[in-house]
N, C-alpha and C positions, 0 to 999 in steps of 0.2 A: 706639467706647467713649464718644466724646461721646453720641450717641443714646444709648446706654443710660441715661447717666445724666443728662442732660437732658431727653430725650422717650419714651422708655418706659417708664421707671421713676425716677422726676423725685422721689417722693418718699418714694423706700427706700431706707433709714441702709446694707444692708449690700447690694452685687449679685453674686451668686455665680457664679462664672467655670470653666466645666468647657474644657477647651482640649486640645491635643494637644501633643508635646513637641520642639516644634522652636524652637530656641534662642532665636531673635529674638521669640518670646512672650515678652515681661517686662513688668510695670509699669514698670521702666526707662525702654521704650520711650516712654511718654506723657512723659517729661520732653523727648525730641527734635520731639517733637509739638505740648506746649502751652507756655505758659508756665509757670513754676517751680512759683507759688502755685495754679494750675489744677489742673497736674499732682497735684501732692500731695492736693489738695481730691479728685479724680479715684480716685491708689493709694489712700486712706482707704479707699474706699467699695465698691472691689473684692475678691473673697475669691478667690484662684487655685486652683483645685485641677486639677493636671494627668493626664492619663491617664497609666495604670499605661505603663511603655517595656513590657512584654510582655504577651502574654494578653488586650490591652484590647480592648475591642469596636470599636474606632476600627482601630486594625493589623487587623482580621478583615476588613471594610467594603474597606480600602483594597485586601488584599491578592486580596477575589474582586472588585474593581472592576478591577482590572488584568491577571486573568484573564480575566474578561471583551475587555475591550479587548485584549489577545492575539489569544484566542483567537478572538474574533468579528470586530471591526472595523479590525484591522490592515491589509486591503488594500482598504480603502475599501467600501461598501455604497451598493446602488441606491436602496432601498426600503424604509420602515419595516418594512412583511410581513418585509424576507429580514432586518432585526433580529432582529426575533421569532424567527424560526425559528431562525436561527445561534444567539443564547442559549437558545432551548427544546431545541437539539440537545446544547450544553454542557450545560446543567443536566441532561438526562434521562444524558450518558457521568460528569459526575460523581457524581452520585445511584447509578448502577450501579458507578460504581470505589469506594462507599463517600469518596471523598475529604474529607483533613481539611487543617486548617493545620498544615501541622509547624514546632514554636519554634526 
């Protein structure tokens, strides 16, 4: 959050925060961080807006990442080639099962 708002964007009044929604995301948090008058100089300058808890593109990402990892690399892999293949084989049985995320 420092970098952000020191050296990336050093001289933008507002910096917009897309985040996901796991508790311990708060501005809160930069008061255990910095000091008092930082911190606040810091929440001013952040705008939160957190992903939707369902339907977000964030839950769809996480949810075929860990399919993935299931399905492909749960008992360890030789070789980048036998990556590719294990997920070319996943994506071509899910593309055929039609599969979706169900909520």
């Amino acid at each position: 959050m420092r970098y952000l708002a020191a050296e990336a964007f050093p001289d933008a009044p507002r910096i917009r925060l897309v985040q996901d929604n796991v508790s311990t995301h708060t501005l809160a948090a930069l008061y255990a961080t910095f000091p008092p008058a930082w911190a606040r100089q810091l929440a001013r300058r952040f705008e939160v807006h957190p992903t939707p808890k369902h339907a977000s593109w964030l839950n769809m990402a996480e949810i075929e990442i860990s399919l993935v990892s299931r399905g492909c690399l749960a008992c360890g892999v030789p070789t980048t080639q036998e990556v590719a293949a294990r997920v070319a084989a996943l994506t071509r049985e899910r593309n055929a099962a039609h599969a979706t995320i169900q909520w």
